[in-house]
PAPA-744834 format. One record per residue: residue in one letter; z, y, x of N, C-alpha, C in turn. Coordinates in steps of 0.001 Angstrom, whole numbers, plus 500000, padded with zeros to 6 digits. Layout:
# residues N
aZYXZYXZYX/...
***
This chain:
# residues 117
x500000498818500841500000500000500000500000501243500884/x499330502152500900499233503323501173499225504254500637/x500810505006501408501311506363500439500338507830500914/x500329508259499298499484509007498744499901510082498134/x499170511179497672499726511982496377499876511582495105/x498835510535494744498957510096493779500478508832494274/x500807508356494858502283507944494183502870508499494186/x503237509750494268504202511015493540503965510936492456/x502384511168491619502160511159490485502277510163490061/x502615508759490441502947507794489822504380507694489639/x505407508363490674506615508645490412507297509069489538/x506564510321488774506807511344488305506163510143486596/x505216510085486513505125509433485166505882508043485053/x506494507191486289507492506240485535508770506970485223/x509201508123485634510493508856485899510667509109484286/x508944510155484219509456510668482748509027509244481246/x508768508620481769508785507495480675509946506670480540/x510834506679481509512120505856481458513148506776480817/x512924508282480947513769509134480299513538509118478970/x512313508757478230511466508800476855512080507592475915/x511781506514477168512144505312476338513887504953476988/x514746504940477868516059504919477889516180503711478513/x515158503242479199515002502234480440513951502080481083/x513504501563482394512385501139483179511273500452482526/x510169501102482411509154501063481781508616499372482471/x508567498909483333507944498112484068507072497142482778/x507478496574482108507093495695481105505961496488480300/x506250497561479985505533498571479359503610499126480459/x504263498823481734503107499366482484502357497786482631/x502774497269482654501943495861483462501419495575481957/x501713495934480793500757495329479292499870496297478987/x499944497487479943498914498256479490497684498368479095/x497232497874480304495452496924479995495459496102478397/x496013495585478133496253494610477371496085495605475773/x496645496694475624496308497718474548495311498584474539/x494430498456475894493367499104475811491909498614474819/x492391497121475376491610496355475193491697495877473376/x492537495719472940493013495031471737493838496181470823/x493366496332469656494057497465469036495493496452468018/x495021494964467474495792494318467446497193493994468249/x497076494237469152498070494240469839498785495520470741/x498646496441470433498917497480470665500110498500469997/x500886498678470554502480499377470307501964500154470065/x503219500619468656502947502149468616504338503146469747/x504073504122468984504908505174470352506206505131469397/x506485505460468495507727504891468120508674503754468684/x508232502659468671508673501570469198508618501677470441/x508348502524471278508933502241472584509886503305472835/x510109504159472417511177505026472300512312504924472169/x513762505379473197515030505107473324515409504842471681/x516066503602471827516487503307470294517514503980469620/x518328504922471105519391505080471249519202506657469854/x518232507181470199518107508478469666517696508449468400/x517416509416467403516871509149466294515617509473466511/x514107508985465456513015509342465643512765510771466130/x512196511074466594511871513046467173510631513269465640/x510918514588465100510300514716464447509803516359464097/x508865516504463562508398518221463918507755518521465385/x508393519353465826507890520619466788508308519293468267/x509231518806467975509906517567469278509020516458469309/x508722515693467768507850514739467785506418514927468567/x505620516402468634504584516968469229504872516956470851/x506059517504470890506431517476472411506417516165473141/x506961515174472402507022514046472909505596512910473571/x504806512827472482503385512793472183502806513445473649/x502936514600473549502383515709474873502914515097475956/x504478514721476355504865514206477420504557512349478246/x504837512015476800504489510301477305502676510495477373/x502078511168476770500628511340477196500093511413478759/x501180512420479163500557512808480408501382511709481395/x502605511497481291503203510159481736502051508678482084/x501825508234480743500190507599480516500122507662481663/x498951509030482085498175509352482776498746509054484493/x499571509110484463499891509536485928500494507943486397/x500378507427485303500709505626485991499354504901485715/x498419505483485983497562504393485504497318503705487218/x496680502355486784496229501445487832495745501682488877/x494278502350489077493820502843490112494774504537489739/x494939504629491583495264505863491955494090507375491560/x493032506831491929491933507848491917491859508602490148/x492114506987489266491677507837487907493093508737487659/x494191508758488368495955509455487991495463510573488111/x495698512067487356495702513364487914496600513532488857/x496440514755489448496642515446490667498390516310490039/x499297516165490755500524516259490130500259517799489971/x499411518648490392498672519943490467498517520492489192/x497493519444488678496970519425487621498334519336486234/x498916518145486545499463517903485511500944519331485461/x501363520041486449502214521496486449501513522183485444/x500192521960485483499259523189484873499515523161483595/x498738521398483513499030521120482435500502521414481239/x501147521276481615503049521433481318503181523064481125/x502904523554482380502929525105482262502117525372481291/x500796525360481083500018526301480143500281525552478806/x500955524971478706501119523897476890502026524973476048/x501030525725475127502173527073474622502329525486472820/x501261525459472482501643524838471267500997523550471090/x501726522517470641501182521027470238501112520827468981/x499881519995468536499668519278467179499775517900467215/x499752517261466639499441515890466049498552515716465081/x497595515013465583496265514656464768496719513889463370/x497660512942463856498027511872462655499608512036462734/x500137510955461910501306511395461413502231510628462689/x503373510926463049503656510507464622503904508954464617/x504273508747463396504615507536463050503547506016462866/x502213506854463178501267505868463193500191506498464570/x500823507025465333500410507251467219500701506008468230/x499626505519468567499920503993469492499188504401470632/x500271503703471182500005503574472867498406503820473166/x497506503425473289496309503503473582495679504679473286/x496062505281471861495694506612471722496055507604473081/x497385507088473280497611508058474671497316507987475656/x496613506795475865496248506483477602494985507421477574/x494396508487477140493443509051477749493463510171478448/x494659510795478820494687511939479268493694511798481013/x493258512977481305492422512686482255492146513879482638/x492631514377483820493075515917484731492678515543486183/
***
């Protein structure tokens, strides 16, 4: 393995996904492929979320969505397709307002793996 910028950015998206969901994603990253591929089998974002908390809902539920999105992004497989931890500041910094296309409660994993910076 050869350290890179991108494993910072891979740092930084298991960091903030273990804070999201309220343990080590590991199980969560290695099935990833696996929801790209198959919509049948594919989590939604609810269900991976600390059980501990109550659902996030409103203006938080958007935030959340926005964060495990870019999280997604910054663990993916190959290093080259991860944004640039550059990119993803920008990203974070310039985010004045979030929507949700659908209702948060039916947002799955795969929907989020596309972020791409």
């Amino acid at each position: 393995m050869k350290v890179t910028e991108k494993c910072d950015v891979y740092s930084f998206g298991v960091v903030a996904l273990e804070v999201m969901m309220g343990k080590h994603p590991g199980d969560l990253l290695t099935s990833l492929p696996a929801f790209s591929s198959s919509e049948e089998d594919d989590l939604l974002l609810k269900d991976i979320l600390d059980k501990r908390l109550d659902a996030p809902t409103g203006q938080l539920a958007e935030e959340v969505v926005f964060i495990v999105r870019i999280a997604l992004g910054c663990t993916r497989v190959n290093p080259e397709s991860r944004p640039s931890m550059r990119s993803v500041a920008q990203e974070i910094s310039a985010h004045t307002q979030a929507y949700l296309s659908e209702p948060f409660k039916l947002i799955t994993i795969s929907k989020l793996t596309d972020y791409q910076k």
